[in-house]
Backbone as CSV, one residue per row, in Angstrom:
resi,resn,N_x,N_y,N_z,CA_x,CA_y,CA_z,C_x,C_y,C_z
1,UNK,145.182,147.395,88.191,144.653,148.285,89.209,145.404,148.047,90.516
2,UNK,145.344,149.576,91.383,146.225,148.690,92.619,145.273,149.767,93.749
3,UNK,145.274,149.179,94.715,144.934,149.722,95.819,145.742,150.688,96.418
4,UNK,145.349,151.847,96.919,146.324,153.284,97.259,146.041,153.546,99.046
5,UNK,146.890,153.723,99.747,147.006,153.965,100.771,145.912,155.010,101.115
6,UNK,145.371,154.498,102.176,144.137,156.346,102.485,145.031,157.056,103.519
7,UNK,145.318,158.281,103.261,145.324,159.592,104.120,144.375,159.982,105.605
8,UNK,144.979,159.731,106.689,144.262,159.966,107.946,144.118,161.017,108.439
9,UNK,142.714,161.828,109.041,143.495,162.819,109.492,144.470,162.130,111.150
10,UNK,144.879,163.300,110.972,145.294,164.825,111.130,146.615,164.905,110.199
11,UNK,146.738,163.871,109.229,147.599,164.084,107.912,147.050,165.911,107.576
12,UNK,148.065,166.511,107.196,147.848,168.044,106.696,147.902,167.867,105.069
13,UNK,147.856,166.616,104.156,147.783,166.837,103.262,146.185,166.708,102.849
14,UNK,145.312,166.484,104.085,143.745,166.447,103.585,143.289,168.425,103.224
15,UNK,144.033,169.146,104.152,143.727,170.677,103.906,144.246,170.855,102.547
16,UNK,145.287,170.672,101.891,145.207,171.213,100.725,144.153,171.127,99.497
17,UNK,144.603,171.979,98.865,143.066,172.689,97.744,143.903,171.676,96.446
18,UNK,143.059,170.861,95.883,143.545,170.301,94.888,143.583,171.255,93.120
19,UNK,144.375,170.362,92.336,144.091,171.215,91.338,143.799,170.338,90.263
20,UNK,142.996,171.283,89.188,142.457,170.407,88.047,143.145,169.962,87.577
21,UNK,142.469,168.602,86.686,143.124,168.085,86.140,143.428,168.129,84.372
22,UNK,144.651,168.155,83.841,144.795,169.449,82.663,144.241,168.782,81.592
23,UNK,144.174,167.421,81.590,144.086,166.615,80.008,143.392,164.785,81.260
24,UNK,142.354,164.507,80.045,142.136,163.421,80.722,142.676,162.705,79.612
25,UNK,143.529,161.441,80.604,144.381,160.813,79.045,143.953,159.224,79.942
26,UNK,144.890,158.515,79.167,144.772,157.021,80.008,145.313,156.996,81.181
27,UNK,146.249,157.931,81.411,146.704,157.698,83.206,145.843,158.477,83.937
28,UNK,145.265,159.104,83.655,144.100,159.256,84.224,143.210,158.753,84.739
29,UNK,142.739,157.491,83.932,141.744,156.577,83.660,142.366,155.393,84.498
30,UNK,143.279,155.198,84.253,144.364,154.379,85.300,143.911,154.308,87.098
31,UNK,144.183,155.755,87.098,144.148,156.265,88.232,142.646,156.325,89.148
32,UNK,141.724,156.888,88.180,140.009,156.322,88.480,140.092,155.184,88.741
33,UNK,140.757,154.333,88.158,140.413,152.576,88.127,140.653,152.185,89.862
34,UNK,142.520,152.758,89.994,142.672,152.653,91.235,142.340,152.967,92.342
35,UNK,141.661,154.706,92.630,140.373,154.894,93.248,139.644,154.093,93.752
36,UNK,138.509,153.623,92.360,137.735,152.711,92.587,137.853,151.590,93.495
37,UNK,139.079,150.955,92.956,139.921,149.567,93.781,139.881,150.270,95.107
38,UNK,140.316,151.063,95.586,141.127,151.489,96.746,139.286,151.652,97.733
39,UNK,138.755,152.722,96.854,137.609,153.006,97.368,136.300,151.574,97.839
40,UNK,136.270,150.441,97.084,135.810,149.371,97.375,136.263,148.836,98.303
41,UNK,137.492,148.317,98.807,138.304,147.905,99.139,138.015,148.505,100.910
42,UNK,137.957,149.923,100.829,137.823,150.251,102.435,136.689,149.842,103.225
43,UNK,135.884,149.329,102.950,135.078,150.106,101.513,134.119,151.453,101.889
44,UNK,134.003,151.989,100.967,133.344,153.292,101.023,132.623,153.664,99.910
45,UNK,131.839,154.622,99.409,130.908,154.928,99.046,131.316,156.670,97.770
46,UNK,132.826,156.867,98.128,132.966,158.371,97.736,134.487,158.273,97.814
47,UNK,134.996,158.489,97.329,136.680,159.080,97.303,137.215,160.199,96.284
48,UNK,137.894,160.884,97.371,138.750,162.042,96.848,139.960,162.021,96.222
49,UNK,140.562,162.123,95.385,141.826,161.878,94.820,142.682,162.073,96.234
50,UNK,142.722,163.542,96.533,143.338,163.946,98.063,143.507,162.983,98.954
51,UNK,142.482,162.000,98.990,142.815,161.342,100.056,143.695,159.903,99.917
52,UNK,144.165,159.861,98.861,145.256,158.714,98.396,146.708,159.524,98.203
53,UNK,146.294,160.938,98.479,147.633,162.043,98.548,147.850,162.116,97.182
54,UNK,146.865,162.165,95.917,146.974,162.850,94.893,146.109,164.521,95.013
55,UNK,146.923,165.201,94.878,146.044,166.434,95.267,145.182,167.259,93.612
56,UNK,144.387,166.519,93.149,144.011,166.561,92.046,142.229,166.552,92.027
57,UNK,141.954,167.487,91.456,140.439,167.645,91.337,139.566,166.408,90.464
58,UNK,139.573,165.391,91.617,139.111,163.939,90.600,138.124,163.492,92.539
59,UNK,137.343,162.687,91.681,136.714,161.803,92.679,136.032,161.018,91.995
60,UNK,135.880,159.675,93.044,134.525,158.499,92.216,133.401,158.788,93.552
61,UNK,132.739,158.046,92.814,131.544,157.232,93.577,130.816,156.224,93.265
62,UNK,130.319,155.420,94.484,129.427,154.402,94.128,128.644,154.219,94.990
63,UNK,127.162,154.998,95.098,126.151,153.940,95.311,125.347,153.271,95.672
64,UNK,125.540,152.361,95.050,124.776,151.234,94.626,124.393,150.474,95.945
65,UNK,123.315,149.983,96.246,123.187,149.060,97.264,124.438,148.012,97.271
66,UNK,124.197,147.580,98.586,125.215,145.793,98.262,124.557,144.572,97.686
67,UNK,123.003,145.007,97.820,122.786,143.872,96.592,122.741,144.194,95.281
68,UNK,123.296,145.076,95.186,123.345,145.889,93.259,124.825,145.785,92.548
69,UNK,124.331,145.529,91.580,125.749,145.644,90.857,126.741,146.965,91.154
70,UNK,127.655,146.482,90.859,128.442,148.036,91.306,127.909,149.476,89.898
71,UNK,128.099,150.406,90.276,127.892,151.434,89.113,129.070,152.634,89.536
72,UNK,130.136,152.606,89.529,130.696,153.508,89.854,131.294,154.753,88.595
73,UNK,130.953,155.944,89.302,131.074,156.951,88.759,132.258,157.674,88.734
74,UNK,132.650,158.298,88.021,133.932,159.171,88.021,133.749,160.708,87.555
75,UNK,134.046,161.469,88.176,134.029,163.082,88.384,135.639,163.782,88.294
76,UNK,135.388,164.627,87.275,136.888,164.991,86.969,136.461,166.286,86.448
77,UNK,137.316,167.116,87.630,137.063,168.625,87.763,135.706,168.801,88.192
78,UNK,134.832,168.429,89.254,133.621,168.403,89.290,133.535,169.997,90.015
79,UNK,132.671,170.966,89.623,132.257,171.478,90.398,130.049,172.161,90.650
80,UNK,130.187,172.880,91.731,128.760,172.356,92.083,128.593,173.959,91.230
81,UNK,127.488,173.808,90.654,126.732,174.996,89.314,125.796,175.362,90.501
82,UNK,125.047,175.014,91.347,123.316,175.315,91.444,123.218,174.296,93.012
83,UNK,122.720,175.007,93.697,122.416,174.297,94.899,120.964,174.560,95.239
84,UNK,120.155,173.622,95.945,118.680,174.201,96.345,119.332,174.933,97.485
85,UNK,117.881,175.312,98.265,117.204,176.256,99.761,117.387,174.957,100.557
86,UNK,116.788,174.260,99.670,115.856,173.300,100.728,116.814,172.467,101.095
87,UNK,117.138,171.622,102.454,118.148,171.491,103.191,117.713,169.818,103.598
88,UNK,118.961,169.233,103.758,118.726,167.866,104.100,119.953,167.257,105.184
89,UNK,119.246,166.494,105.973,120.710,165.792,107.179,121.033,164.193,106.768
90,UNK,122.182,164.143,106.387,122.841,162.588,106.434,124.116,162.114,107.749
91,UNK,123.675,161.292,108.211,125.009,160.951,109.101,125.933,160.604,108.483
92,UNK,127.206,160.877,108.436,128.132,161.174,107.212,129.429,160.496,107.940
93,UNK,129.835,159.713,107.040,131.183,158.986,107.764,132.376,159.736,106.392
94,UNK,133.505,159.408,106.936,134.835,159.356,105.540,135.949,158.582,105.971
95,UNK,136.305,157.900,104.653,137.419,156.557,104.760,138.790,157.284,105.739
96,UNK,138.703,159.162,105.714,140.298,159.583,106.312,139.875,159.883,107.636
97,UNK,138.603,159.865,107.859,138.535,159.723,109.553,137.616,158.386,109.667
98,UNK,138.454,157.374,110.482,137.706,156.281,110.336,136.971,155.847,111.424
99,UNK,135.579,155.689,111.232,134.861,155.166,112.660,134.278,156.019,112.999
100,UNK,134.234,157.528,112.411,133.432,158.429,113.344,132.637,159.152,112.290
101,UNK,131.177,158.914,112.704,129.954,159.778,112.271,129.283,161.008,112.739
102,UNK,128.518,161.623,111.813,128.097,162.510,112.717,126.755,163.262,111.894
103,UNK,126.023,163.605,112.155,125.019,164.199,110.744,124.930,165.355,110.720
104,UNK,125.562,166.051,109.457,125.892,166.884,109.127,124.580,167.722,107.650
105,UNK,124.423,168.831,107.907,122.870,169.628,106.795,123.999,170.129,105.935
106,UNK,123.215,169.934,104.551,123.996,170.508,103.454,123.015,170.388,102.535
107,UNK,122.667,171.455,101.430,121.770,171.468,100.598,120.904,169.993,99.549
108,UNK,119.907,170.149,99.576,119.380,168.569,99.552,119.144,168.042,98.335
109,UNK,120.275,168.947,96.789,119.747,168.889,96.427,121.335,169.581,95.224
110,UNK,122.332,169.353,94.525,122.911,170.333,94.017,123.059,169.855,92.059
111,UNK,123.136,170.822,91.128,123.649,170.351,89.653,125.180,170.124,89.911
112,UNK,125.843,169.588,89.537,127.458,169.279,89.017,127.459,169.036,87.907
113,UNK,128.674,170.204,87.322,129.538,169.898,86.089,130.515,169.595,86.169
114,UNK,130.862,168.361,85.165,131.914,167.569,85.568,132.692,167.254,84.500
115,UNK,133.564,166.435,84.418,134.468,165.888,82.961,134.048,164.212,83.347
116,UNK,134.008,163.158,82.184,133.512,162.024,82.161,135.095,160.728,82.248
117,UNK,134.784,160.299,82.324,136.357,159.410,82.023,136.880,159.694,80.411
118,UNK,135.932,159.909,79.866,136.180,160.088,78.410,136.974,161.652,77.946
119,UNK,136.639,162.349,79.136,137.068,164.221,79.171,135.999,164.841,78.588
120,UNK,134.639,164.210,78.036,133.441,164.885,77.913,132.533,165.695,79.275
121,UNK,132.427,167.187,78.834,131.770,167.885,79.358,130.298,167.134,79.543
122,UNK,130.134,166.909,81.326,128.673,166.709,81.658,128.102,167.144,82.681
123,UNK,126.537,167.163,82.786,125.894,167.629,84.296,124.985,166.824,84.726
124,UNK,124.780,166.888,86.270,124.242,165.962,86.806,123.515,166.805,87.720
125,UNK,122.207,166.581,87.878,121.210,167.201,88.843,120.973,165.958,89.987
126,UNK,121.297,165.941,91.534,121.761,165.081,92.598,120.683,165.573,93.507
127,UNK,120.090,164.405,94.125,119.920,164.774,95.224,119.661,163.650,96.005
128,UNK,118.801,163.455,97.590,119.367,162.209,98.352,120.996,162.083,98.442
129,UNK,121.161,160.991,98.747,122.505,160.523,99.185,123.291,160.545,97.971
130,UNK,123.462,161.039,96.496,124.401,161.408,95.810,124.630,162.388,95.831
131,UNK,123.188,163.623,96.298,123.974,165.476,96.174,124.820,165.138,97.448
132,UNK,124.684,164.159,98.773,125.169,164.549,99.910,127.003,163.889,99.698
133,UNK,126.863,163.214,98.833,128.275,162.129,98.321,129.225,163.688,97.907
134,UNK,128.354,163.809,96.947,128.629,164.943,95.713,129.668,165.807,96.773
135,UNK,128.950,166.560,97.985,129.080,167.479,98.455,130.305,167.249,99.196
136,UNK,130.153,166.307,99.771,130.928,165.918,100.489,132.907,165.706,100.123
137,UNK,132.439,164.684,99.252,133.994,164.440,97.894,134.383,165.715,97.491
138,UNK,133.809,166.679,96.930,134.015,167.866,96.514,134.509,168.892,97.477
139,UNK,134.204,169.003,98.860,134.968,169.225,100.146,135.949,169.504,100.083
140,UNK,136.191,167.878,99.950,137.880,167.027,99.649,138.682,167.963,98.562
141,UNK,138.289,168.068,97.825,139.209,168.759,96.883,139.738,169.955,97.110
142,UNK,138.613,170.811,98.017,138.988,172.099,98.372,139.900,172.321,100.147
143,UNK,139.910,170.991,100.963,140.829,170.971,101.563,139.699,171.057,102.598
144,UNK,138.457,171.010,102.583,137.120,170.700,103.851,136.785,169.330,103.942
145,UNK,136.462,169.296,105.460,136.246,167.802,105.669,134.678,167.932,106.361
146,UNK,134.327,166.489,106.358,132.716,166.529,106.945,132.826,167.594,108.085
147,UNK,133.878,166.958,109.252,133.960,167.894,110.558,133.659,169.273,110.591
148,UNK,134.197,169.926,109.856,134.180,171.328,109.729,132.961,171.792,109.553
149,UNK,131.742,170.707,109.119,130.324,170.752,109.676,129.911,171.002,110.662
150,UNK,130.652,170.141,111.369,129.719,170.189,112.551,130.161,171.420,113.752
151,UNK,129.643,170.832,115.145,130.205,172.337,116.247,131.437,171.931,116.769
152,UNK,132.074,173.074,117.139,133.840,173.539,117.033,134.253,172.256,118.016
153,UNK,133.241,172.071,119.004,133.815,171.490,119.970,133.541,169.913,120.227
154,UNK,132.564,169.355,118.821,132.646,168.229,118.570,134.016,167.479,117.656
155,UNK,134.211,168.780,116.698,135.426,168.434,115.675,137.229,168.629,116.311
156,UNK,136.584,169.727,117.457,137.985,169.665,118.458,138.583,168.086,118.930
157,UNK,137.207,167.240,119.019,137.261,166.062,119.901,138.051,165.173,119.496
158,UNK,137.239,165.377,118.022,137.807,163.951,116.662,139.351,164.683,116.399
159,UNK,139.623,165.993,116.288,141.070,165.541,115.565,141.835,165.723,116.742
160,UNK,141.580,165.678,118.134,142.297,165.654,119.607,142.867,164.229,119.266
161,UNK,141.587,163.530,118.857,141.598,161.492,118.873,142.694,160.913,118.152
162,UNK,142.293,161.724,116.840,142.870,161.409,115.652,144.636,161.562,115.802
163,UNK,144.957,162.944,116.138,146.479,163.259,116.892,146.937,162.369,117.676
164,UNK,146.416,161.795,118.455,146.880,161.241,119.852,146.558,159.371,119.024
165,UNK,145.807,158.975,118.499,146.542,157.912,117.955,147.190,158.011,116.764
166,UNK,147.596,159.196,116.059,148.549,159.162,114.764,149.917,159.194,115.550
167,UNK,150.407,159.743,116.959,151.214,159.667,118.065,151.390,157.967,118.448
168,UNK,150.511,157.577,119.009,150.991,156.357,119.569,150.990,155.413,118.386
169,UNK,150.868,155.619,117.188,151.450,154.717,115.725,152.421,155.302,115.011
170,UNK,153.011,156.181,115.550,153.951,156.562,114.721,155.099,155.887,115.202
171,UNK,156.085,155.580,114.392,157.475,154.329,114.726,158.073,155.264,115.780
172,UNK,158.342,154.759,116.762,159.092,155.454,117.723,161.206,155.592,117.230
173,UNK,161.373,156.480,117.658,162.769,157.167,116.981,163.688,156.733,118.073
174,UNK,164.672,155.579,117.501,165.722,155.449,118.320,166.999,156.211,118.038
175,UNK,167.526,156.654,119.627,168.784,157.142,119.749,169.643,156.293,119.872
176,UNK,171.326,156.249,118.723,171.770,155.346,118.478,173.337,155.801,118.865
C-alpha cells in the first residue's frame, strides 16, 4: 500500500467529472487499499479517487469512531438512486481544502448503488453522517466541492485563501 499525494484546491483537477470505472480487477483493489492508506493517514473520514488526481468514479469511507476498529468501505461507481425531503446540517470539512469548515444542508437521508471491491452490484440506504459522507465524496466525482454549498461570498473567501497560498508555495522560477 502506499500513501498518494492529496490534491488542493484551487488545483483545477478537483472540477473534473470523473469516469467509471470499466472492470473491477486487482488494481483496482490495489488502489482502494491506497486510498484507504492515504485517507487514514490525513486523516479523514471520506476520499475521492479525484482527489489523489485519479479521476475515476471510486471512493472509500470510514466511520468508525477512534475508539472503533476501523471498518472501511469502498464505493465503486457509486451513484445516489433516492434522496429524502427531509433535510439535515453537518459542519463539513475535506482533506483538498484543509482547515476550513463550514455547515453545509443536504438531504438527511440518500439509497446508493454501488460496485463492492468484489465488482458485486450493491445498495445502501444512509443516513446521519454516512448519507452526509456519501454526498459529499460523490460531489468529488462530479467535479463539486462542499463550498459550492455554501454562499458565493463565503466560498469566494476560501478559494481567494487557497490561491494566494498555492502562490506563495509554489517554487519560485529563476532567471538564468
Amino acid at each position: 500500500m502506499a500513501i498518494k499525494p492529496l490534491i488542493i484546491l484551487p488545483d483545477p483537477v478537483l472540477r473534473q467529472v470523473s469516469k467509471p470505472v470499466e472492470r473491477v480487477d486487482d488494481s483496482v483493489r490495489k488502489f482502494a487499499d491506497d486510498m484507504l492508506e492515504t485517507m487514514y493517514d490525513a486523516p479523514g473520514i471520506g476520499l475521492a479517487a479525484i482527489q489523489v488526481g485519479e479521476p475515476l468514479r471510486m471512493l472509500v469511507i470510514d466511520i468508525s469512531k477512534d475508539d472503533e476498529d476501523h471498518a472501511p468501505q469502498v464505493f465503486i461507481n457509486p451513484e445516489i438512486v433516492a434522496s429524502s425531503d427531509e433535510r439535515a446540517v453537518y459542519e463539513e470539512g475535506c482533506l483538498s481544502i484543509p482547515d476550513y469548515y463550514a455547515e453545509v444542508e443536504r438531504p438527511a437521508s440518500v439509497t446508493v448503488r454501488y460496485l463492492d471491491r468484489q465488482g458485486a452490484q450493491k445498495e445502501v440506504a444512509a443516513d446521519g453522517l454516512l448519507a452526509t459522507c456519501l454526498q459529499h465524496e460523490i460531489d468529488h466525482l462530479n467535479g463539486v466541492l462542499f463550498i459550492d454549498h455554501i454562499s458565493r461570498l463565503k466560498r469566494d473567501m476560501v478559494v481567494k485563501k487557497f490561491r494566494k497560498l498555492a502562490r506563495e508555495n509554489a517554487p519560485s522560477r529563476m532567471v538564468g
